[in-house]
VOGU-3710 file (C-alpha; in Angstrom, 3 decimals, decimal comma):
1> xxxxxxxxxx> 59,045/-82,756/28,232  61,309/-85,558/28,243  62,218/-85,045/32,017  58,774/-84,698/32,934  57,882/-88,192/31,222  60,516/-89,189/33,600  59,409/-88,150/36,423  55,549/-89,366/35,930  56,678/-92,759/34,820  58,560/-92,967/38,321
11> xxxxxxxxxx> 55,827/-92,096/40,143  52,887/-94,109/38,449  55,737/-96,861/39,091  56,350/-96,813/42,116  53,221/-95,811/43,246  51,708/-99,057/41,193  54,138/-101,274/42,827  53,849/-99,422/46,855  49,994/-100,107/46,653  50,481/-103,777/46,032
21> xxxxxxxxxx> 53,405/-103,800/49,123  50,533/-102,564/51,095  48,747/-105,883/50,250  51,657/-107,768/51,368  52,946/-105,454/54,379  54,027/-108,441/56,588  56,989/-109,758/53,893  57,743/-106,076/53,373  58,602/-104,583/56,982  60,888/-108,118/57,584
31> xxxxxxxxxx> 62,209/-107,695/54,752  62,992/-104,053/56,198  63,727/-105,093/59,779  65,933/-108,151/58,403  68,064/-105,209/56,411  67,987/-102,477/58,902  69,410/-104,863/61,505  72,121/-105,928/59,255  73,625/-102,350/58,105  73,087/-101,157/61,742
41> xxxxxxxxxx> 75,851/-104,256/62,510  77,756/-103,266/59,471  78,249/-99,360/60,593  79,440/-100,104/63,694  82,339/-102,543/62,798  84,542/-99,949/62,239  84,114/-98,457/65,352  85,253/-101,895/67,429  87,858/-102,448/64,467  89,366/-98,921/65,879
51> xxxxxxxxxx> 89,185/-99,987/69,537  90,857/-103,405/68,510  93,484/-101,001/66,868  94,073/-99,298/70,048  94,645/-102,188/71,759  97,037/-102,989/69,809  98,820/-99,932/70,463  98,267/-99,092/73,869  100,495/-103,058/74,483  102,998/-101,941/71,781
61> xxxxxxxxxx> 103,568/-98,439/73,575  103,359/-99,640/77,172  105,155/-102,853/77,325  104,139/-105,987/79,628  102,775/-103,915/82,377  99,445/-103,173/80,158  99,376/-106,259/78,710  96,598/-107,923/80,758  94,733/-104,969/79,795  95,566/-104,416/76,171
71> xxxxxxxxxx> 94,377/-108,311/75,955  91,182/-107,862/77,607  90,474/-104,881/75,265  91,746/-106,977/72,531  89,137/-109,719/73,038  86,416/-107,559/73,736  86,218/-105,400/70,600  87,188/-108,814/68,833  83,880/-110,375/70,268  81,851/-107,568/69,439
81> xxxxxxxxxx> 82,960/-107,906/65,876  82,082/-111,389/65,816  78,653/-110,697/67,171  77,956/-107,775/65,008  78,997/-110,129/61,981  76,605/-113,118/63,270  73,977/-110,121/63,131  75,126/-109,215/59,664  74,941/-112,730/57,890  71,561/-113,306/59,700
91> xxxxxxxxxx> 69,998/-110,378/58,754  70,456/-110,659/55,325  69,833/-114,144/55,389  65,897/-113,532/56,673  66,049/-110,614/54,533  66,695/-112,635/51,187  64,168/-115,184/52,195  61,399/-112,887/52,555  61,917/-111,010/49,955  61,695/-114,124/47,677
101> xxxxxxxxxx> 58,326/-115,093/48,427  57,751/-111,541/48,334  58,561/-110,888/44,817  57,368/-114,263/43,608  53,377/-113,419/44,922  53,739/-110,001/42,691  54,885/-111,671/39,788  52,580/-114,044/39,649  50,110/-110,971/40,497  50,636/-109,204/38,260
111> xxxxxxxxxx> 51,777/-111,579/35,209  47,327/-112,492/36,340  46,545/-109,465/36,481  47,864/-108,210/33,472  46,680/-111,209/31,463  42,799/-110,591/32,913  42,715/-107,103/31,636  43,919/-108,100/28,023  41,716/-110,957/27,478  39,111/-107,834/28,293
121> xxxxxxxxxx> 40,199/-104,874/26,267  38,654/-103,802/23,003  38,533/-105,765/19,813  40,393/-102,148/18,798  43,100/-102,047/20,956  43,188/-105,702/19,961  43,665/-104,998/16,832  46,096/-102,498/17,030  48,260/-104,181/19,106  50,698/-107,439/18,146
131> xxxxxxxxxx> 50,549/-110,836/20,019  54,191/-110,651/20,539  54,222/-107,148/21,426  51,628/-107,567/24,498  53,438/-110,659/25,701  56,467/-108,922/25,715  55,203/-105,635/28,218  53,676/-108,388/30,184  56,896/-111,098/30,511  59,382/-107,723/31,120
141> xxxxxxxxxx> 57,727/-105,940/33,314  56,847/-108,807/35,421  60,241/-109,689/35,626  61,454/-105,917/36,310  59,455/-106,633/39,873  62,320/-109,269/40,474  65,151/-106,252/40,415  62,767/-103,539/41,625  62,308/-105,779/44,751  65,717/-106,007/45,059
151> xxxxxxxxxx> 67,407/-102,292/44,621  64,582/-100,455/46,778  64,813/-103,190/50,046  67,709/-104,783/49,856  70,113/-102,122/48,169  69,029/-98,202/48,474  67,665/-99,136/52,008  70,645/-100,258/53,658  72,905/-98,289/51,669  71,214/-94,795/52,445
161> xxxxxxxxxx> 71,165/-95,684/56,345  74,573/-96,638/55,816  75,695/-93,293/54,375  73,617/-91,419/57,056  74,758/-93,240/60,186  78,213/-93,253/58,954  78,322/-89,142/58,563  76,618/-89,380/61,932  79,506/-91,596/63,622  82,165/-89,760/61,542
171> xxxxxxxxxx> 80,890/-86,556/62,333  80,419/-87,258/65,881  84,220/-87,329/66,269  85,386/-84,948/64,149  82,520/-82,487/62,959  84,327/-81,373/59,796  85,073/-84,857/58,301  81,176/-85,922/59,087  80,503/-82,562/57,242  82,629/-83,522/54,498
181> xxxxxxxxxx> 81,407/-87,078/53,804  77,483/-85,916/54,360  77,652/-83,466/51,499  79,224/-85,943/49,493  77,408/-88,512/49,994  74,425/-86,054/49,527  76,045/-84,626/45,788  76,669/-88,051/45,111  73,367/-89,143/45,305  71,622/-86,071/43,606
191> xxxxxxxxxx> 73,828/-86,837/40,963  73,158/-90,518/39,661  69,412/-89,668/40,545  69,647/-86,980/38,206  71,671/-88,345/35,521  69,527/-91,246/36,126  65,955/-89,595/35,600  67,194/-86,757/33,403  69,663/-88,272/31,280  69,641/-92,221/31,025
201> xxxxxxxxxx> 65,878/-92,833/31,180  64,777/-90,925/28,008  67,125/-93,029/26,036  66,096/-95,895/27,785  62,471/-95,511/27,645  62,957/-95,330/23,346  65,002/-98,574/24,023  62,310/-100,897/25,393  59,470/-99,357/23,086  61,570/-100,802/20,143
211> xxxxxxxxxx> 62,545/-103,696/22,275  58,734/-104,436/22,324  58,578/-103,772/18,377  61,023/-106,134/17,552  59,132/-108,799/19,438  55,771/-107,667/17,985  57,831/-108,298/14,962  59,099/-111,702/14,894  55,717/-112,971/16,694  53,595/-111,357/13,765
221> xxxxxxxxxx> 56,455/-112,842/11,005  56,068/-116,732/13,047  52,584/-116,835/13,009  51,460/-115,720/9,275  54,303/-118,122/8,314  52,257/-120,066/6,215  50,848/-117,490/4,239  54,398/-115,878/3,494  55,559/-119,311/2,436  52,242/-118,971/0,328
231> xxxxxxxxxx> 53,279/-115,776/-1,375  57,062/-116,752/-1,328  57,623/-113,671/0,662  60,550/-114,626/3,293  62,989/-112,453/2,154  60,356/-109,476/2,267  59,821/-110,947/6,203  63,867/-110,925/5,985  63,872/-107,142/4,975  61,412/-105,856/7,341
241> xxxxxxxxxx> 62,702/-107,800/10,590  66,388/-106,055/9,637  64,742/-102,661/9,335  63,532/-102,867/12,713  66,163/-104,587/14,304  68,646/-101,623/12,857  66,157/-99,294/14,579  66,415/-101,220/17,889  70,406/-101,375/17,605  70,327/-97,567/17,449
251> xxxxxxxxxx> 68,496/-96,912/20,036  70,213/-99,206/22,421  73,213/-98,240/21,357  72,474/-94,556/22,509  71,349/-96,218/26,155  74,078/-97,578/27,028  76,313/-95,001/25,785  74,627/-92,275/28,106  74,778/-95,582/30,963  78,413/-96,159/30,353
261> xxxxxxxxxx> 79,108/-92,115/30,643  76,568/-91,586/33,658  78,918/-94,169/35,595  81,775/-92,100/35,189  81,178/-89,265/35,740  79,743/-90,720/39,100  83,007/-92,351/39,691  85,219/-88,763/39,080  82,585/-87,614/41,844  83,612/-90,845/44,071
271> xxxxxxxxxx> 87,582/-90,343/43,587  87,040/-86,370/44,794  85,015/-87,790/48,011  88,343/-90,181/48,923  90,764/-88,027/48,490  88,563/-85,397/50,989  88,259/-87,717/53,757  91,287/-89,373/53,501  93,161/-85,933/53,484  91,151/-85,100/56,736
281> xxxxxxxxxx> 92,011/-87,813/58,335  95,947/-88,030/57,789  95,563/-83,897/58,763  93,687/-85,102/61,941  96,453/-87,583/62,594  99,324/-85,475/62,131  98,320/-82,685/64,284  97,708/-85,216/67,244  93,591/-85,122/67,096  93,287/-89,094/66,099
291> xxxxxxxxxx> 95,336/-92,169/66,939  95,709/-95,098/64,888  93,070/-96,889/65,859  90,899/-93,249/65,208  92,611/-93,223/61,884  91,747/-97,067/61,069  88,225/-96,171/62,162  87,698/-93,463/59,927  88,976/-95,059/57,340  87,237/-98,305/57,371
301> xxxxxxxxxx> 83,618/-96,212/58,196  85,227/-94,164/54,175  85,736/-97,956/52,479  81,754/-98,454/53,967  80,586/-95,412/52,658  82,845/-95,545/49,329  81,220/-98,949/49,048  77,503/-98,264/49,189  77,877/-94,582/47,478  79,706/-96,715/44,013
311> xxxxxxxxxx> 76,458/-99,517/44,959  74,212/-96,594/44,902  74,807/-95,361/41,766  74,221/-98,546/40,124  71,481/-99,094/42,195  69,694/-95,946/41,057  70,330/-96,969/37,866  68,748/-100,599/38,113  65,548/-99,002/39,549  65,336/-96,268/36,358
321> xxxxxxxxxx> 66,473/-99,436/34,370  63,118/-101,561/36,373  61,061/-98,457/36,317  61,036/-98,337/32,296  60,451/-101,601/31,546  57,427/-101,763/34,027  55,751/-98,617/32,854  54,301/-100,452/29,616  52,771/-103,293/31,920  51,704/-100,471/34,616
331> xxxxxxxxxx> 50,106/-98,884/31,494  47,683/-101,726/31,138  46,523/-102,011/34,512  44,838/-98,314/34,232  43,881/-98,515/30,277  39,511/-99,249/30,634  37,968/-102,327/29,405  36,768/-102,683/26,586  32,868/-103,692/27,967  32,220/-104,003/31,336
341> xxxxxxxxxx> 29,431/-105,501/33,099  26,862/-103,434/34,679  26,312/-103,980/38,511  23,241/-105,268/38,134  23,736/-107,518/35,369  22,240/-110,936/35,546  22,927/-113,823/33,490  20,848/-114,446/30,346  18,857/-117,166/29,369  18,555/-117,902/25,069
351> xxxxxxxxxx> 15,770/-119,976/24,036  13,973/-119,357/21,062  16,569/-117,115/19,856  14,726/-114,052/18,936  17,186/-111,234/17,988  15,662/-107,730/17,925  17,770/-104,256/16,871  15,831/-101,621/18,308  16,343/-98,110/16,675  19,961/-99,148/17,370
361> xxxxxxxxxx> 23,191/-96,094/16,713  26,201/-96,798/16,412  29,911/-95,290/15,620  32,942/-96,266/16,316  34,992/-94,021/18,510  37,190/-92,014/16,648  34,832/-91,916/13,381  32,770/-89,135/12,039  30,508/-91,012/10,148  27,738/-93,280/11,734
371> xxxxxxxxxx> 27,292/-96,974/10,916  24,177/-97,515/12,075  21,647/-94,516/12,562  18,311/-95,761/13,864  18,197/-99,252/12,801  15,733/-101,998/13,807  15,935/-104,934/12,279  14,125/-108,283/13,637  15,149/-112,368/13,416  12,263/-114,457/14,215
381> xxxxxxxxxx> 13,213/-117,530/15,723  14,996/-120,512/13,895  14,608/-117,738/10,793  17,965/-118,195/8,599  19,613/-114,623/7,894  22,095/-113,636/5,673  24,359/-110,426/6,067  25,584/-109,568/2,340  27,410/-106,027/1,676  30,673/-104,312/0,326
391> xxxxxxxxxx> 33,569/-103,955/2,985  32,250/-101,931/5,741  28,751/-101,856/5,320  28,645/-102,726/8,464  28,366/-107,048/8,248  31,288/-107,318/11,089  29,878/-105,157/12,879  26,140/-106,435/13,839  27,544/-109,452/14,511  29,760/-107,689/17,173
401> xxxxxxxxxx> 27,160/-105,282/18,500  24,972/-108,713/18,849  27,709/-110,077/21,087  28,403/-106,710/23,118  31,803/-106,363/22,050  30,752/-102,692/21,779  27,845/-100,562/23,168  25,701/-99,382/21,060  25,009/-95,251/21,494  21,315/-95,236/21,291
411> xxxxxxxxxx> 18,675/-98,043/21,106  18,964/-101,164/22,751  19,514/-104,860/21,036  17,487/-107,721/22,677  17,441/-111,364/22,551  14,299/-112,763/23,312  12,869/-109,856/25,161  16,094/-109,633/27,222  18,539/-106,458/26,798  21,883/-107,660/26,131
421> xxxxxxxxxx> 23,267/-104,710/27,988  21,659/-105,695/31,153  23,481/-108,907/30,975  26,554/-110,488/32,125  28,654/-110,884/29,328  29,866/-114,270/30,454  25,922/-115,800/30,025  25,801/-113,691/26,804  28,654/-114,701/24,843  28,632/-118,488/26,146
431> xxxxxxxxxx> 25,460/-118,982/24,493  26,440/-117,191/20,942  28,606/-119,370/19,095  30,541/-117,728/15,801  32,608/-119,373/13,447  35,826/-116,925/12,663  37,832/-116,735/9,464  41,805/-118,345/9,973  43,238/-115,654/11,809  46,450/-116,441/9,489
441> xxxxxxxx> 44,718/-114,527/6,655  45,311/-111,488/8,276  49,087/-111,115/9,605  49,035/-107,565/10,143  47,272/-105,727/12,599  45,394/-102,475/11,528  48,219/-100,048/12,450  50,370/-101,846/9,770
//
């Protein structure tokens, strides 16, 4: 159960944050082309690095007659290094720029986003739901874009074309050591991804949900301040922010324990890997397959691929890491509405003021019992009504029915001669004014 969570929370993820990419497909592919240009540059400085080696040799073994050609070698594989590092810096240079105006227009997406479907959900979810809490979801996983960005096109792209076209150029040479350094590049990868999905993320995912708590918390405790000081409660406050907090320590504790043991274990894996390749290559040497420069090639290609294999674990971590702490925010953007307008609404127009409850139902979802069962109930108007009744009689809830926070089941509410239903809610509300109660009164949302 816990592994399946997993795996649908990466895909409504990543499929949430692909669709917006789609929207901004000109940043993405330079950011892409920026990166794929630099790791091409990177994976092939270790092969000129060998042919400088060789060089080197060939004058050391020949003496001054090859010494006009030992230089000329010399300052060849030199100046392709220097090119392929001017290729390098560049690359990721464009690549970083992009990818910062990038990430800033999804932020600021969705941070707008997220903030126009709250202002719109249900005076139940609403209610159910802390201040804190919902600007907490919003704030994190806005900010998870930032390192989502990040790990998928400027770390796990580069890095897996640098593991393939390294077993590719290693292999090329020497089929066994490309053999040996694809299938452990390939374990080493299946393994963070599934310690990763399987073993980190559950713990992490119970992490940020009390993460979010504990700001739901103190936001709730700030902003009924006055009434605890009224009651002399702050020590109760005291009690119940500890009792949370514990909760949160716990849980966090437990996350990075499995992070700390995920890592290594993925380094045991990484040791195995250099002690393979580096025994293949000193075999290769000593029975007179590779020279030193072949030997300083295939080693320098292992320190690449040792490099972004120990980068890829912790990148697969930062995008499970990103990829829990977005789900709550990607959670809002396909939770419904609370009311939405119909496509034909129209805007109202109030001018007498006539209200009219025709043969109006009404329950709220989730309840058996029906509020309102065939009402009808006219105000003439300028007539002066009062709404008197014990708690839940149903005083609240007229006054919400009258300005469409919910939709009634059968009958239809008009104001004069309009149906409210059939009108945009902007006109409706704008033109319905309604003194509330301090919202300080009540500190606790309905789930507490």
């Amino acid at each position: 159960m816990k592994a399946s969570r997993s795996n649908d929370a990466m895909r409504d993820v990543l499929g949430f944050l692909f669709r917006h990419w789609r929207r901004e497909w000109r940043l993405v592919a330079g950011v892409s082309a920026a990166m794929i240009s630099a790791t091409v540059a990177d994976l092939f400085m270790p092969v000129f690095a060998g042919r400088l080696i060789d060089a080197v040799a060939l004058h050391a073994a020949h003496g001054p007659l090859s010494r006009t050609q030992a230089l000329d070698n010399a300052l060849w594989a030199l100046g392709s290094i220097v090119a392929l590092g001017v290729v390098l810096v560049a690359g990721r240079y464009f690549a970083l720029v992009a990818i910062i105006h990038l990430t800033l227009r999804l932020m600021s997406r969705f941070a707008r986003d997220a903030f126009y479907r709250v202002q719109r959900f249900s005076t139940d979810w609403h209610a159910n739901n802390f201040a804190g809490s919902i600007v907490r979801r919003v704030t994190r996983g806005m900010w998870a874009v930032d390192m989502m960005d990040d790990t998928l096109l400027l770390a796990l792209l580069p890095a897996l074309m640098a593991l393939i076209g390294s077993s590719i150029l290693l292999g090329w040479h020497w089929p066994a050591m490309g053999a040996v350094a694809g299938v452990g590049a390939v374990l080493y990868v299946a393994l963070s991804i599934g310690l990763s999905l399987y073993y980190v993320a559950p713990a992490a995912r119970l992490s940020n949900a009390q993460d979010t708590l504990v700001g739901g918390a103190m936001s709730d405790a700030v902003t009924c301040n006055p009434v605890v000081k009224s009651f002399g409660a702050e020590h109760r406050e005291d009690d119940r922010l500890a009792m949370v907090m514990g909760k949160w320590r716990k849980r966090t504790l437990r996350h990075w324990v499995r992070g700390t043991q995920s890592g290594s274990m993925q380094q045991l894996l990484l040791l195995l890997l250099r002690v393979g390749v580096t025994g293949c290559a000193v075999w290769l040497w000593w029975s007179g397959r590779a020279s030193a420069g072949d030997v300083t090639f295939v080693l320098t290609s292992y320190f690449i691929i040792h490099g972004y294999l120990r980068d890829v674990g912790q990148h697969v971590a930062n995008l499970q890491r990103s990829v829990n702490e977005m789900e709550e925010m990607v959670a809002m953007h396909t939770h419904p509405l609370g009311v939405v307008d119909r496509k034909s609404a129209k805007p109202i127009r109030i001018r007498e003021g006539e209200v009219l409850f025709d043969r109006v139902t009404f329950r709220y979802g989730g309840q058996m019992d029906t509020l309102f069962r065939d009402f009808t109930l006219r105000i003439a108007p300028g007539e002066r009504v009062g709404l008197v009744g014990h708690s839940g009689s149903g005083k609240t809830t007229f006054v919400k029915l009258l300005q469409r926070l919910y939709d009634v089941m059968d009958g239809r509410i008009l104001i004069d001669g309009q149906e409210i239903a059939a009108a945009t809610q902007v006109s409706l509300r704008g033109q319905i004014a309604l003194v509330a109660h301090d919202p300080v009164l009540f500190p606790r949302s309905v789930a507490a």
